[in-house]
C-alpha positions as CSV (number, residue, x, y, z in Angstrom):
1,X,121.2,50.6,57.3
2,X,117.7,52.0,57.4
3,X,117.8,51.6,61.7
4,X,121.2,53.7,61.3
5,X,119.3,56.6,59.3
6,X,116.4,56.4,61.7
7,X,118.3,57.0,64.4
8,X,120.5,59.5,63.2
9,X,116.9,61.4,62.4
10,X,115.4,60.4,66.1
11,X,119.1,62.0,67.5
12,X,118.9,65.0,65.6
13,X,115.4,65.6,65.8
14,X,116.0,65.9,69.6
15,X,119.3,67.7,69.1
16,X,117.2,70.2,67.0
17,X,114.6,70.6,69.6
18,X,117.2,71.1,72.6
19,X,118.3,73.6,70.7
20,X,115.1,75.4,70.2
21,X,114.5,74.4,73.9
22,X,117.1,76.7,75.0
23,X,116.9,79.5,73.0
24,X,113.2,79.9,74.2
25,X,114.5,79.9,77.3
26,X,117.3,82.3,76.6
27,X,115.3,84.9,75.2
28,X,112.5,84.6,78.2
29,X,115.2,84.8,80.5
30,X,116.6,88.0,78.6
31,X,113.3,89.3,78.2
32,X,113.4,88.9,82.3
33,X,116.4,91.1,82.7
34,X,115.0,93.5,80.8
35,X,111.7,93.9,82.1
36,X,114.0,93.9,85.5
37,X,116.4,96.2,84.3
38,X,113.5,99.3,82.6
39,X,112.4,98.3,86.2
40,X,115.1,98.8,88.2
41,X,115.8,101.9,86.6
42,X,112.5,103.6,87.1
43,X,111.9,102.5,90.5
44,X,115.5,104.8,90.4
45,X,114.3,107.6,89.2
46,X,110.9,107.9,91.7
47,X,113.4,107.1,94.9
48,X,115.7,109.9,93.2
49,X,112.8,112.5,93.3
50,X,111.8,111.8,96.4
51,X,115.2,112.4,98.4
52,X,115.7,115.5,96.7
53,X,112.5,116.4,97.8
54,X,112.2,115.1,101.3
55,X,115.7,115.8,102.3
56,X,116.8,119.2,103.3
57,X,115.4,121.8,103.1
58,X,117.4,122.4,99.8
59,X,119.8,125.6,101.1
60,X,120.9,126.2,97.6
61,X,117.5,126.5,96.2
62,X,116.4,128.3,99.1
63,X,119.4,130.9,98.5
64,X,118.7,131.2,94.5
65,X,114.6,131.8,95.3
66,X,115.3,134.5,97.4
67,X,117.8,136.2,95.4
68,X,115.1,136.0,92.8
69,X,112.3,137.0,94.6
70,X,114.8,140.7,95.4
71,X,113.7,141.1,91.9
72,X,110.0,140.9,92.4
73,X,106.9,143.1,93.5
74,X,103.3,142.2,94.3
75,X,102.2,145.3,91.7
76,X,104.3,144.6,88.6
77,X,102.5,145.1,85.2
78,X,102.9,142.4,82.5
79,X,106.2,144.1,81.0
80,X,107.8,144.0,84.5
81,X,107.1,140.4,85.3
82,X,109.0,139.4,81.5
83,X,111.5,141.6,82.1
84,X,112.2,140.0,85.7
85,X,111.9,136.5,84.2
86,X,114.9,137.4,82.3
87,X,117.0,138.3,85.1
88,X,120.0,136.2,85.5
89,X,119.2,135.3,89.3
90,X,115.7,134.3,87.9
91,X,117.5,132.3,85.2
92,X,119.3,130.6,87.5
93,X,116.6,129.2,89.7
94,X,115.8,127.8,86.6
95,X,118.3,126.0,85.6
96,X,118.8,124.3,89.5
97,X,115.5,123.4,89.6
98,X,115.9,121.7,85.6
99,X,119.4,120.3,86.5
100,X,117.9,118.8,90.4
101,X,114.8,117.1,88.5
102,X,114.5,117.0,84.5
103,X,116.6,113.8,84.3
104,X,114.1,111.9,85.7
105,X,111.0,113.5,84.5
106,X,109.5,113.5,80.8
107,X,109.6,117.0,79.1
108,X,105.7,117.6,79.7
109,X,105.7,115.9,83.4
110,X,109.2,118.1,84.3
111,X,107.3,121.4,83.5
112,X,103.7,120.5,86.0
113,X,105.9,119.2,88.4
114,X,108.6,122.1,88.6
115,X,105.2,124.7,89.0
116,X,103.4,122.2,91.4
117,X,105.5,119.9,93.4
118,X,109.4,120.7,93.1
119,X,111.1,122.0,96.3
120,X,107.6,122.4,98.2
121,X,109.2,121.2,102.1
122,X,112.1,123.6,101.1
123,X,110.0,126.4,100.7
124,X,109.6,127.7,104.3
125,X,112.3,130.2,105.7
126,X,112.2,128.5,108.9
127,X,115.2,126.2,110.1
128,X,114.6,122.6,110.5
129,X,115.8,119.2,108.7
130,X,114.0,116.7,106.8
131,X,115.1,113.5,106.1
132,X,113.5,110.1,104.4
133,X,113.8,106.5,105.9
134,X,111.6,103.2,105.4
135,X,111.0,104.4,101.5
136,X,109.4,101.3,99.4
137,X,108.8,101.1,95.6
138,X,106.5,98.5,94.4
139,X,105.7,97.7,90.5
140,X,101.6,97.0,89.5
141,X,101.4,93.6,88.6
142,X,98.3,94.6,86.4
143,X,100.0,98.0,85.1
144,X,103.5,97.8,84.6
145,X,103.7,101.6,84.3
146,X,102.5,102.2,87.6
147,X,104.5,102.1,91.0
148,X,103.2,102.5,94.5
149,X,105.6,104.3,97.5
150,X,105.5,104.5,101.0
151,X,108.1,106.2,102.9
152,X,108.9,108.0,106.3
153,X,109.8,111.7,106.6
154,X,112.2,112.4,110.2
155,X,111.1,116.1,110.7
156,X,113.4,118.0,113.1
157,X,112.1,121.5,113.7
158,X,114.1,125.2,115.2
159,X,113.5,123.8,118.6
160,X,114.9,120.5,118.1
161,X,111.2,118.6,118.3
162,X,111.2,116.0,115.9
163,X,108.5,113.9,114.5
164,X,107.8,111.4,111.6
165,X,105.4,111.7,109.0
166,X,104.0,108.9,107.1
167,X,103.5,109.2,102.8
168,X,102.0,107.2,100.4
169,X,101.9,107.9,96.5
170,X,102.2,106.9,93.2
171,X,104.6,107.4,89.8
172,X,103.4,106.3,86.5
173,X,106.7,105.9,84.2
174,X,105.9,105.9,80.6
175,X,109.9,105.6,79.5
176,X,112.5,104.0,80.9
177,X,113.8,106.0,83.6
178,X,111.6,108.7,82.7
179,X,108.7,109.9,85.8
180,X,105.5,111.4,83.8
181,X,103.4,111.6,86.9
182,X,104.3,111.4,90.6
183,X,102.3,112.8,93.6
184,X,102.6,112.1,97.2
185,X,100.2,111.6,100.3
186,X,101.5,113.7,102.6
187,X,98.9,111.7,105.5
188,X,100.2,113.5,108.6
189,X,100.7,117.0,107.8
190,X,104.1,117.6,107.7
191,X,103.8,120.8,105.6
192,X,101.6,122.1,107.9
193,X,103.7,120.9,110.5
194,X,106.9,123.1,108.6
195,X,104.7,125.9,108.2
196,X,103.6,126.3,111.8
């Protein structure tokens, strides 16, 4: 009788510890996905930010800054420039360049980049094409906030030259999804390049 009870204990002492076996395991291998997923998803936003930037030029915003810009002198006094930032052309720059990039951007990082870095290879009146190709996204092993790109930029200019210009950056994404700092390498001059 006492062999019986000793066994029963011995089997579900290791029942008891398959058991707490795999739900270790289950919840690593969730905690996995997860990390894959907030991941995946940010590694989305940075390639979502890039191809709106480096593919175009962006006609629409191109069309919305000028029609702005009618509005705008080089000698306006301070109550000129408010009342032209309430324009409704003015207003709706604004809201393309919010509706093209705030969804991937915190609040704070949406505002520097739409003053420093939105639609910059758009911004030329010249006629050409942009278009990425080899764009790779890695995660820091030591700071899982931080990602590293590279990517290719197929320039076609008015004359039908065409080059392509190599980039390099980093994003830091604080939230899932969210960009709160991105900047590119533009390495071979390709705004020059537009500009020239």
């Amino acid at each position: 009788m006492n062999g019986l009870k000793l066994s029963f204990r011995k089997s579900m002492l290791i029942l008891l510890l398959a058991c707490v076996s795999l739900a270790v395991a289950g919840c690593s291998q969730s905690g996995k996905a997860q990390q894959n997923n907030v991941a995946d998803e940010n590694k989305e936003a940075i390639q979502a930010v890039i191809e709106k930037e480096f593919n175009g030029p962006d006609k629409k915003y191109r069309e919305l800054w000028e029609a702005a810009m009618a509005f705008q002198t080089d000698d306006m006094d301070e109550e000129e420039y408010n009342a032209f930032q309430e324009t409704p052309e003015y207003k709706e720059l604004l809201n393309y360049m919010e509706e093209t990039y705030a969804p991937y951007f915190t609040a704070n990082a949406y505002e520097t980049f739409s003053r420093t870095g939105a639609f910059a290879y758009s911004f030329s009146e010249k006629d050409y094409t942009l278009n990425t190709d080899d764009l790779e996204i890695t995660q820091s092993e030591n700071e899982p906030t931080l990602y590293n790109f590279t990517f290719d930029v197929n320039y076609e200019n008015e004359s039908g030259e065409t080059g392509v210009y190599s980039f390099e950056g980093n994003s830091i994404v604080p939230e899932k999804g969210k960009i709160g700092k991105i900047q590119f390498d533009d390495q071979d001059g390709l705004n020059q390049a537009i500009q020239e």
